[in-house]
C-alpha positions as CSV (number, residue, x, y, z in Angstrom):
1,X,-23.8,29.5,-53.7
2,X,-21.1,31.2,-54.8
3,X,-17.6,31.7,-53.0
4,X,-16.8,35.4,-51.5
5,X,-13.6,36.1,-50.8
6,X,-12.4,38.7,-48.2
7,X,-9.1,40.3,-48.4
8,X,-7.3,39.4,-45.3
9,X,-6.6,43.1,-43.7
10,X,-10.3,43.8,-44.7
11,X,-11.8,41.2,-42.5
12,X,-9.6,42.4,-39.4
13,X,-10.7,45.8,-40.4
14,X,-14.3,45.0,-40.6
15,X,-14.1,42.4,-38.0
16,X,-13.4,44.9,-35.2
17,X,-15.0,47.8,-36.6
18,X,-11.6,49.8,-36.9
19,X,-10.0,51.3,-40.2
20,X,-6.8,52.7,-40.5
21,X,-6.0,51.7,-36.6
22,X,-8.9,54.3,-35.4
23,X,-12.6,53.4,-34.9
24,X,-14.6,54.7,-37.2
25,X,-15.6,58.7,-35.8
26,X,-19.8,59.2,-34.7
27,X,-21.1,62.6,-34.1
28,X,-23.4,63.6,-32.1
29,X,-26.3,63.3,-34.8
30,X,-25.3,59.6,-35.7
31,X,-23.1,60.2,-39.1
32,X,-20.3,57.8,-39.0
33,X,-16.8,59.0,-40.6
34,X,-14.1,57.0,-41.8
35,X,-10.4,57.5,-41.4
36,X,-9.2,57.8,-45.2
37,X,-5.6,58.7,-44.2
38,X,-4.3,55.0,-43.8
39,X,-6.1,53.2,-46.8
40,X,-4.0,50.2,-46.8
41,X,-7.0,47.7,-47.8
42,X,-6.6,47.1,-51.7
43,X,-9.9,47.9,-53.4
44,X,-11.5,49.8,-50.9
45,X,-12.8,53.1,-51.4
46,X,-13.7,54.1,-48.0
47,X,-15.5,57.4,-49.0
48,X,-17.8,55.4,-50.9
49,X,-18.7,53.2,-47.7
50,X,-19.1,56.4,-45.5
51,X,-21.5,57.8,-47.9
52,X,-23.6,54.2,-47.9
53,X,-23.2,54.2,-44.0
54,X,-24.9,57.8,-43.7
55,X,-27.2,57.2,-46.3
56,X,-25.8,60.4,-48.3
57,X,-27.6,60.1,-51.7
58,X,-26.9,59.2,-54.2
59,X,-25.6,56.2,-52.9
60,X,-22.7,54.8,-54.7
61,X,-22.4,51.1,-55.8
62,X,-19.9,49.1,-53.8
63,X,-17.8,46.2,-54.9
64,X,-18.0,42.8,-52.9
65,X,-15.2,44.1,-50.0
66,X,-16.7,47.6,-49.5
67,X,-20.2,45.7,-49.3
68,X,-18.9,43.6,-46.5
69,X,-17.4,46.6,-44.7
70,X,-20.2,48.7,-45.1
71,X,-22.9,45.9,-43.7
72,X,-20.9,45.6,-40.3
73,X,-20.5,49.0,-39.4
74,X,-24.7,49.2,-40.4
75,X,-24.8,46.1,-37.6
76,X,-23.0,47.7,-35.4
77,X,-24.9,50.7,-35.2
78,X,-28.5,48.8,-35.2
79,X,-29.7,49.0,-38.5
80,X,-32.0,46.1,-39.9
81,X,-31.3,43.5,-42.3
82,X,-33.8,45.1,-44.9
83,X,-32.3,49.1,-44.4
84,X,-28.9,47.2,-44.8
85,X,-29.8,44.9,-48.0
86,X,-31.7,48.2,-49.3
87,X,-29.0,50.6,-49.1
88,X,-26.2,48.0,-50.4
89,X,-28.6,46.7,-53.4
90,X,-29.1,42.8,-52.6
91,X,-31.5,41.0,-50.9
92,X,-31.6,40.6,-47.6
93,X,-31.2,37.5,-47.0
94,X,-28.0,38.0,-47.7
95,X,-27.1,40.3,-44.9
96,X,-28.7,37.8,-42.6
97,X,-26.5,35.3,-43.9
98,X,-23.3,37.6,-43.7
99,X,-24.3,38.2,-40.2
100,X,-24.7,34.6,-39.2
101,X,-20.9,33.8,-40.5
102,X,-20.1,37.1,-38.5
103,X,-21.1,35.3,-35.6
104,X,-19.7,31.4,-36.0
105,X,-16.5,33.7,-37.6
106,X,-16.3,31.7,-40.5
107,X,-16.2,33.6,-43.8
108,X,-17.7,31.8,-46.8
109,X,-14.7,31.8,-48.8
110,X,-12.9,29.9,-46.0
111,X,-14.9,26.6,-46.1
C-alpha cells in the first residue's frame, strides 16, 4: 500500500473543515465556496476543489492533497463513498479507507 503524505497545515485545514481561518461558505441551494484569499497550503488549488465539491463540470483532476481536502468536505456534507470515489477518480474503497483513518486520526503517512 503505498505511503500518502499530507502537508501538515492541510490536514488541520481539512481536519476541521476550515480554510483560510473561515468555514467553507454553503448557500442556500447546497454549493459550497471556498475562501481563496488566504491560500497558505502549498499545492493547493482551492478553485479546483470547489469545482469537484459542487460537481461543476468539467471536473478538474486533483493532485493527492486537494483529493484529501475535497473527500472531507464531500463527508461532511453527506455524500457517499461511491459519488465521492466517482467525482475524485479512484475507487471507492479508497474513500472508505481515508474515512476510517479520519476517524482513528491517524493519517497513513504517519505510521
Amino acid at each position: 500500500m503505498p505511503t500518502i503524505h499530507i502537508h501538515p497545515r492541510l490536514r488541520a485545514v481539512a481536519s476541521s473543515y476550515r480554510i483560510g481561518g473561515t468555514a467553507p461558505a454553503r448557500e442556500a441551494a447546497g454549493r459550497v465556496y471556498v475562501s481563496t484569499t488566504a491560500t497558505g497550503v502549498p499545492g493547493v488549488d482551492f478553485l479546483a476543489v470547489e469545482r469537484v465539491v459542487n460537481d461543476d463540470l468539467p471536473l478538474p483532476l486533483l493532485n493527492e492533497a486537494e483529493q484529501h481536502l475535497a473527500a472531507r468536505l464531500m463527508t461532511r456534507s453527506g455524500l457517499g463513498a461511491d459519488e465521492i470515489a466517482e467525482r475524485l477518480r479512484m475507487e471507492p474503497r479508497t474513500v472508505t479507507r481515508w474515512r476510517a483513518a479520519w476517524k482513528t486520526g491517524v493519517e497513513e503517512g504517519d505510521r
